[in-house]
C-alpha positions, 0 to 999 in steps of 0.5 A: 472283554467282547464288545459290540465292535468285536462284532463289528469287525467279525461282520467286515471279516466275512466279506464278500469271497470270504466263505462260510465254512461247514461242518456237518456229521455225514454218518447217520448211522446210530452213533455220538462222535462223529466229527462236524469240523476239526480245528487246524494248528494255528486256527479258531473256529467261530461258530455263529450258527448251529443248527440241530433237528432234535429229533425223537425217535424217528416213527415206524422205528421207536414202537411209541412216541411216549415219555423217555429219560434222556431229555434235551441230549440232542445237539453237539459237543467240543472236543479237546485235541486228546478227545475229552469233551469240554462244552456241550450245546444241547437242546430239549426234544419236544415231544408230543406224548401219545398217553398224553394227547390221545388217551387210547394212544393211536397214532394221528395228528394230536400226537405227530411228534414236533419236527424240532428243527432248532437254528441258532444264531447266538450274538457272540460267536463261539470259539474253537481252538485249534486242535479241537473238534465239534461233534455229534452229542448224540444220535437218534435211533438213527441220524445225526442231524447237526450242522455248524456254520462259522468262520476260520481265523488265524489265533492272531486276528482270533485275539485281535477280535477279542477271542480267548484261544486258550486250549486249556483242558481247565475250565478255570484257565479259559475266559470264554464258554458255552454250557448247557444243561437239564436244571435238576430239583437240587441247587446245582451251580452250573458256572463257578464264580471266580475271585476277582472276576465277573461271570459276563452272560453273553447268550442265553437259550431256554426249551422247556416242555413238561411231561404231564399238565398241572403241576408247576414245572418252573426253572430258575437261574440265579447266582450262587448267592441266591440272588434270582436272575431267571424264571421261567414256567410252563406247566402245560404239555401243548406249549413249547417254550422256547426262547433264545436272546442276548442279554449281556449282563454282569454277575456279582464278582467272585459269585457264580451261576446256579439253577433249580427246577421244581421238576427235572429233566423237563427243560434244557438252558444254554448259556454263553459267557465269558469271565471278565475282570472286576475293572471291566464292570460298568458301573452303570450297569444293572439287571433286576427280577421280580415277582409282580405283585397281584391285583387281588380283590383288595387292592385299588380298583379302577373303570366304570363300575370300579371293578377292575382291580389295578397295581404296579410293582416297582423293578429293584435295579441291581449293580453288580460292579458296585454291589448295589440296589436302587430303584429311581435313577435319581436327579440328573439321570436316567435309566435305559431299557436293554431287553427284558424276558417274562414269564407268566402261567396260568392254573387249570381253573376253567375259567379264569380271572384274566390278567393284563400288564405291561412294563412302564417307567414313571414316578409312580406306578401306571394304570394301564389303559381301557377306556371301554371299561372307563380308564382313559389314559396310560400315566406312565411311559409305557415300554412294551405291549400290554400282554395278557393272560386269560385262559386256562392253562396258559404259558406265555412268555417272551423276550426281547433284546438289543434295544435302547429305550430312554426311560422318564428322567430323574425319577422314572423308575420301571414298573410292572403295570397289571390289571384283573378282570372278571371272567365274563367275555370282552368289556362285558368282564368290567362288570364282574369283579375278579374273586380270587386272591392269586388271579388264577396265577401259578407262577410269573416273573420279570426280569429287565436289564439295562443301564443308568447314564447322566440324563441324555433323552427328552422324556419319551412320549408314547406313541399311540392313541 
């Protein structure tokens, strides 16, 4: 299994005067293909950078920058040594529709089209084995604008490093991939579990940007028992979501990945992974997602004039080496944040009522704090920055990883904190009292991983006034 000292040792490797080899399609002409880098005998290459302009068609060129099939083809593909393709790293092309961003559909700066210069760094490098090839997907109209950068190891120092040099044509011989797809409307399983095995997510990429404005574009990733791992929303045309981080999470044994899309072709994913034995698993080990809660009409509400209405939805930590759910890390324990991705969107009310929230760790759940509106202290241990959404519209969203963060001992279980006010502007909004049962939300998700170790780190205090 790869471990942080993998990386570790991959750092020492390329040391002063040990260079960085580079890969990169000379032919621009029109094209999929073109060999970047060719792996010799005896060799691995890993690819800890990719860097890929996912360009549309370039202008003077392609008679309209208007909506096309063919979305998030750009980017590279791995060869085996007699040809056939095995993996495909490919990123969704941003656009900017014309019909969409000026109706008369004449060229100016509402619909110059993004420059869609993707560089991506993933956590754990990838590996190519010998006789393999890295090659354009596919061109442009012209160009092949594509470029790997990595390190060249003996198949000896590959597996001392903890590399699978495995040349198998079969998917189901090799431990270590990449996969990248456009999730369509039906369940698809995109990585097939294995008896006996954990399906490890090492890296993980997402770009999504719908065609038209309104409807809910949201794709969600999950294992092929249904439970949810991943969502992600984005309904408006002018947001470009794209998130890349390294959440290094375990799935259930025997089970694989799926995904789903309400809309297809309108965002793309990379997922990098290895399969590990069960006995691998940390036990200790957890991820969980959610769909918080709303704070209605009718729930508690708190501030001056008792309008703002405040609740906290507690995270279901899931096991999966143990196959196993729980919430507090009980007595002696505590849990430990790793990273988390959110995502929240917003519907097309033109003024909406406006949501703030944020991740906390607490007996109970936290109240987030305002005092200009008369809430004068956050009771939990607060783990990110209050986020907010509060216009029409709206797509935010995020993620972090590699992080370490001590949550309250014994009982401290994670909670989504979220509070609603009215519509009018700044703390003017503590006077009026949202309306709506849904907020003027369309969709939002969390999810957090981390794990859960014998208690170690004083109760955390936050930081701040």
């Amino acid at each position: 299994m790869l471990t942080e000292q993998v990386l570790s040792r991959l750092s020492r490797i390329n040391d002063v005067g040990d260079a960085t080899a580079v890969g990169v399609v000379l032919e621009q002409q029109t094209g999929a293909g073109n060999a970047a880098i060719t792996v010799p005998a005896g060799q691995v290459f890993l690819i800890d950078t990719v860097v890929v302009q996912a360009d549309t068609a370039p202008a003077g060129i392609a008679a309209a920058f208007a909506a096309s099939p063919g979305l998030g083809t750009y980017g590279i593909r791995i060869d085996d040594a007699a040809g056939s393709a095995q993996s495909n790293i490919e990123f969704l092309a941003f656009r900017r529709w014309q019909q969409t961003f000026v109706p008369e559909n004449s060229p100016n700066w509402r619909n110059a089209p993004p420059g869609n210069v993707v560089v991506w760094q993933p956590k754990y490098p990838i590996p190519v084995p010998q006789g393999w090839s890295i090659k354009n997907l596919v061109g442009g109209e012209w160009a092949n604008q594509i470029a790997v950068y990595g390190k060249f190891l003996s198949m000896e120092g590959a597996r001392t490093a903890g590399y699978d040099v495995n040349t198998s044509t079969t998917d189901a011989n090799r431990r270590y991939g990449v996969t990248s797809f456009s999730p369509p409307t039906a369940e698809t399983t995109q990585i097939a579990g294995r008896t006996g095995k954990s399906l490890r997510i090492l890296d993980v990429y997402v770009r999504m940007q719908p065609e038209t404005g309104g409807a809910t574009n949201k794709i969600t990733l999950r294992q092929t028992d249904d439970r949810v791992i991943f969502s992600w929303t984005n309904n408006n045309p002018s947001d470009l979501l794209e998130l890349k981080f390294s959440p290094d999470i375990f799935l259930k044994s025997g089970v694989g990945l799926e995904s789903v899309a309400t809309i297809a072709g309108t965002g793309s994913i990379v997922i990098v992974y290895e399969f590990v034995d069960d006995n691998e698993v940390p036990g200790d080990h957890w991820w969980g997602y959610v769909e918080p809660d709303l704070p209605t009409p009718t729930v508690s509400k708190v501030g001056t004039f008792s309008n703002a209405p405040v609740i906290g939805t507690r995270l279901v930590c899931y096991y999966p080496g143990l196959d196993s759910t729980k919430t507090s890390p009980t007595k002696g324990c505590q849990h430990i944040v790793r990273g988390y991705t959110f995502s929240i969107q917003k519907d097309t009310t033109a003024v909406p009522d406006q949501t703030i929230c944020c991740l906390s760790s607490g007996t109970a759940q936290g109240t987030i704090k305002f005092t200009a509106i008369g809430v004068t202290s956050q009771s939990n241990v607060q783990i990110s920055p209050v986020f907010t959404s509060t216009a029409h519209d709206q797509c935010v969203f995020g993620a972090v990883d590699n992080v370490n963060i001590p949550c309250k001992k014994d009982d401290g279980s994670i909670w989504v904190d979220t509070m609603a006010v009215g519509v009018a502007s700044g703390v003017l909004s503590a006077a009026t009292t949202p309306t709506t049962t849904d907020v003027d939300m369309d969709e939002w998700s969390w999810t957090v991983w981390g794990r859960t170790i014998p208690g170690k780190f004083s109760d955390p205090s936050n930081r701040g006034a």
